[in-house]
C-alpha positions in Angstrom: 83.2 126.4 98.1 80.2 126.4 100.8 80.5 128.1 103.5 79.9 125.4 106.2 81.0 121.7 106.2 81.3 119.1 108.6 84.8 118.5 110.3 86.2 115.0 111.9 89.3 115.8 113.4 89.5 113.0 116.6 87.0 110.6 115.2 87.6 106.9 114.8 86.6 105.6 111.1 83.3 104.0 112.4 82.6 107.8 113.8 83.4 109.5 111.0 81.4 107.3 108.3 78.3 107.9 110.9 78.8 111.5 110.9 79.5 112.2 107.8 76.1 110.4 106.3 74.5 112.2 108.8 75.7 115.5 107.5 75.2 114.1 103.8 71.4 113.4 104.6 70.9 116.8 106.4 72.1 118.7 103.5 76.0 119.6 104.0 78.2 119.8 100.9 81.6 120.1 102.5 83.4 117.9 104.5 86.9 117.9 105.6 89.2 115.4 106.7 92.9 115.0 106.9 95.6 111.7 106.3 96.6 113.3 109.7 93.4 112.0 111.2 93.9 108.3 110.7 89.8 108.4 109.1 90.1 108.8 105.9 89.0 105.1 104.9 85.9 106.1 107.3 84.9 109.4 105.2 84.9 107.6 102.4 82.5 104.8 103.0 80.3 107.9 104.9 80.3 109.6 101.7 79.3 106.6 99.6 76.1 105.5 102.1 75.2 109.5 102.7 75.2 109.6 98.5 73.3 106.2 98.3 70.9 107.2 101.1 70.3 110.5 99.3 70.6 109.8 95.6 73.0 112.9 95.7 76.1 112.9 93.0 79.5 113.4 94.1 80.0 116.1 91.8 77.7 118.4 94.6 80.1 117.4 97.1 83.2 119.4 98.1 85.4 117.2 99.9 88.9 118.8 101.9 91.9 116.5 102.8 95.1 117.3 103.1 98.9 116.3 103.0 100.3 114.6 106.3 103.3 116.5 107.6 105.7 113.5 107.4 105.1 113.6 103.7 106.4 117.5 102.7 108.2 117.3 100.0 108.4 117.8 96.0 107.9 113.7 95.3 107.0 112.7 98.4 103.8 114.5 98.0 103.0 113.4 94.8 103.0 110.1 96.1 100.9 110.8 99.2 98.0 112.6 97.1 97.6 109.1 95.2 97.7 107.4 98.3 94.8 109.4 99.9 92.8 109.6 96.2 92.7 106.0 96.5 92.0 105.7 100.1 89.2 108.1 99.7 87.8 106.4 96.7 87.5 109.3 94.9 88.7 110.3 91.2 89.4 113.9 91.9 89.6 116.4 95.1 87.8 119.6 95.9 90.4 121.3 98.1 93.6 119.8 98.9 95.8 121.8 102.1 99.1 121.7 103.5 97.9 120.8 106.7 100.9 122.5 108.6 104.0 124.4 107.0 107.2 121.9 107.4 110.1 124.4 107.3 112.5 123.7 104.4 110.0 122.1 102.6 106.8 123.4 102.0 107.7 125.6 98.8 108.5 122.2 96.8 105.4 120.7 98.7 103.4 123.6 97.4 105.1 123.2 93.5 103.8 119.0 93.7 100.4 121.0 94.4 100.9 123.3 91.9 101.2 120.2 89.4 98.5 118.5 90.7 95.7 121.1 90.4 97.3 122.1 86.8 96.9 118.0 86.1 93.4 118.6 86.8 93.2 116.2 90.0 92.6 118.7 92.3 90.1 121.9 91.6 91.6 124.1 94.4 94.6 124.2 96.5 95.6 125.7 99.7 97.5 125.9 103.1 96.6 125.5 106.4 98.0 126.9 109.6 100.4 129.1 107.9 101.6 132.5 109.8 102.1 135.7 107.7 105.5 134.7 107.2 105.4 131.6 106.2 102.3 132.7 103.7 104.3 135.8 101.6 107.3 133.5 101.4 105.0 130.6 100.0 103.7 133.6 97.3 107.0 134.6 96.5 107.6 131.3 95.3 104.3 130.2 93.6 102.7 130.2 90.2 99.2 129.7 91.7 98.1 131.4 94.9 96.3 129.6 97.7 92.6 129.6 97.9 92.4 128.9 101.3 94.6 129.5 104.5 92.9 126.7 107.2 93.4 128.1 110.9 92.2 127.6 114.1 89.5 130.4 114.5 87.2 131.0 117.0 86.0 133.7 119.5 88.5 133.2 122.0 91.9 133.4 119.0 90.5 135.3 116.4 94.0 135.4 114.2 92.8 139.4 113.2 96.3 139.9 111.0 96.4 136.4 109.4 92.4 137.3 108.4 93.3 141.0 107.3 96.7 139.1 104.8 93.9 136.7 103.7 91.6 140.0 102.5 94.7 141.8 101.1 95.7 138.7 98.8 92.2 137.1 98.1 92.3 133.8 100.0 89.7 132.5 101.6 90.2 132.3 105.6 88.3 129.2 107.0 88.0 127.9 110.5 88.9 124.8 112.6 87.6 124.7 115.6 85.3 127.4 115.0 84.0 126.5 118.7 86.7 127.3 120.5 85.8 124.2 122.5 84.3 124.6 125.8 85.6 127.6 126.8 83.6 129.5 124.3 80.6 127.2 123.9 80.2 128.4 128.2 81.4 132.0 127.9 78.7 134.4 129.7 78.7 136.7 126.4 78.1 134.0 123.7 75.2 132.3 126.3 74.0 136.3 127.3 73.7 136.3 123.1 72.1 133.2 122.1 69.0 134.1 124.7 68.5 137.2 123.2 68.3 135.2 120.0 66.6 132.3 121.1 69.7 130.2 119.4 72.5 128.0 121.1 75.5 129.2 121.9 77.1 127.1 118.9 74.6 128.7 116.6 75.7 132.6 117.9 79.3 131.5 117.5 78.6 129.9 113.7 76.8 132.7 112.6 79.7 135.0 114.1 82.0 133.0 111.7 79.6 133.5 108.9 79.2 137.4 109.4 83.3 137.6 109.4 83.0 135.6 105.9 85.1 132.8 107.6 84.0 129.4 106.5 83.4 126.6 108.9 83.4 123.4 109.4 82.3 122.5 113.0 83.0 119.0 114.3 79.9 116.9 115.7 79.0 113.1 116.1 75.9 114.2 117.3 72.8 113.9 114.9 70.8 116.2 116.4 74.0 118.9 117.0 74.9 118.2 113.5 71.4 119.6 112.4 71.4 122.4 115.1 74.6 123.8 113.5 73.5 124.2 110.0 70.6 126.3 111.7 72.5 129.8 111.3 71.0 131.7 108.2 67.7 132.7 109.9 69.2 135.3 112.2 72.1 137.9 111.7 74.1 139.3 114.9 73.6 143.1 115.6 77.0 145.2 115.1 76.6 145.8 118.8 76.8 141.9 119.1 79.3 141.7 116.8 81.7 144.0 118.5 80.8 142.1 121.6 82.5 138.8 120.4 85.5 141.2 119.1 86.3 141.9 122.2 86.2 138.5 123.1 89.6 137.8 121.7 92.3 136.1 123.8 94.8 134.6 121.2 94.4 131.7 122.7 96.1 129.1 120.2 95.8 125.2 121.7 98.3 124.0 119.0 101.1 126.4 117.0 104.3 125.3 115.5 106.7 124.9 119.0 104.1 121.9 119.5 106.2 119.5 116.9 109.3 118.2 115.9 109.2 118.9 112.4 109.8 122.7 113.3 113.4 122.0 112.4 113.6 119.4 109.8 117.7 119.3 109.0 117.9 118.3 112.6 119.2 114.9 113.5 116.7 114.3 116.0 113.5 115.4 114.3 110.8 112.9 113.1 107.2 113.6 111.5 104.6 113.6 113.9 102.8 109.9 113.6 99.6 109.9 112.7 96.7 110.2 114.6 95.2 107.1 115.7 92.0 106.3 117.6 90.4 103.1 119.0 88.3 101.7 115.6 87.0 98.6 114.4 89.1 95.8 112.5 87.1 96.6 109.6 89.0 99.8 109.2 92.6 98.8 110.2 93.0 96.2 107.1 
């Protein structure tokens, strides 16, 4: 799995077919979506005009989606994964996620994964946004552990017992909004930093996420930013520096599970979050 990728989380299709030939031509390998998004059909034609652009083979590609919320569940997933394999155009999947734990549901999501990646269509599985909790009871259950535990990680909510469990049990931690948004990209220490390094304050925070051995996968639309962010292996952060961003931490979470309505599942009243959608083009609604 690389490192660094290219995220697309709030991106209309048309968006995130731009930016993901853009990243395609400038050399990323990873790319990670979500059914959750409402882009899928988008990534997919990105990936196919980034291959064609490049002459690149899929097969060098390692491409992340991951199960919608409102579709946890033993057979329900099974029939989701199809869904997004043939919205994605794709004959196989690098690293499908449970994007967030549904409660009461996500061990027999995890067992249709389980199946999946033993069927050979997927080559790695793994969770995302899943507590310490939530995590040992999922390994209590499974036959195959998660390679990956997705969470938002950044500066400013560093997540230092979720990263220490990932150590202990061999999964791979790996970073959404490895920014931290705007609060992080304008923080005096990460600016103070990327002068004393000639780099931008993205760059300091990237290579941060790189020195923790968190994988990334920063979101841009921007050609140029998307270039600018792969920019992070000609530099390396002192300890001092290091330590500096440490302290930085505030546990500052924007979503966590009290955000949705599929906390509680056997109640009455709950309904899966709808997914996400954002003004696109007709070519992408059909």
């Amino acid at each position: 799995m690389p490192y660094f990728g290219l995220g697309v989380w709030q991106t209309d299709n048309h968006t995130a077919q731009n930016s993901v030939t853009e990243a395609i031509k400038n050399g990323y390998h990873l790319i990670d979506t979500a059914k959750q998004y409402g882009n899928q059909a988008g990534v997919a034609k990105g990936i196919r005009e980034g291959l064609r652009q490049t002459g690149g083979n899929r097969k060098n590609l390692f491409i992340t989606t991951k199960l919608f919320d409102g579709d946890a569940g033993y057979d329900s997933t099974l029939h989701a994964f199809y869904d997004t394999l043939h919205e994605l155009q794709l004959t196989y999947i690098d690293l499908y996620l449970i994007h967030w734990p549904v409660n009461e549901r996500y061990i027999d999501t995890w067992h249709a994964l389980e199946k999946l990646y033993k069927d050979g269509l997927i080559r790695a599985i793994g969770v995302s946004n899943f507590d310490n909790e939530r995590l040992q009871n999922l390994l209590d259950h499974a036959t195959v552990t998660p390679a990956v535990n997705q969470m938002e990680y950044n500066p400013l909510n560093q997540e230092k017992e979720i990263h220490e469990m990932a150590k202990m049990t061999g999964i791979q931690l790996e970073a959404w909004s490895p920014l931290g948004g705007g609060e992080a990209l304008s923080d005096p220490t990460i600016n103070q930093l990327a002068e004393k390094y000639n780099k931008t304050a993205a760059q300091v925070i990237l290579r941060w996420n790189y020195q923790q051995d968190v994988v990334t996968i920063p979101k841009s639309t921007h050609q140029q930013r998307i270039i600018e962010n792969t920019k992070i292996t000609d530099f390396e952060l002192s300890n001092e520096d290091v330590q500096k961003i440490q302290k930085m931490d505030k546990q500052k979470r924007t979503l966590w599970y009290d955000d949705f309505y599929w906390h509680n599942p056997s109640d009455p009243n709950n309904h899966p979050e709808s997914i996400e959608v954002w003004d696109d083009t007709e070519e992408y609604k059909n």
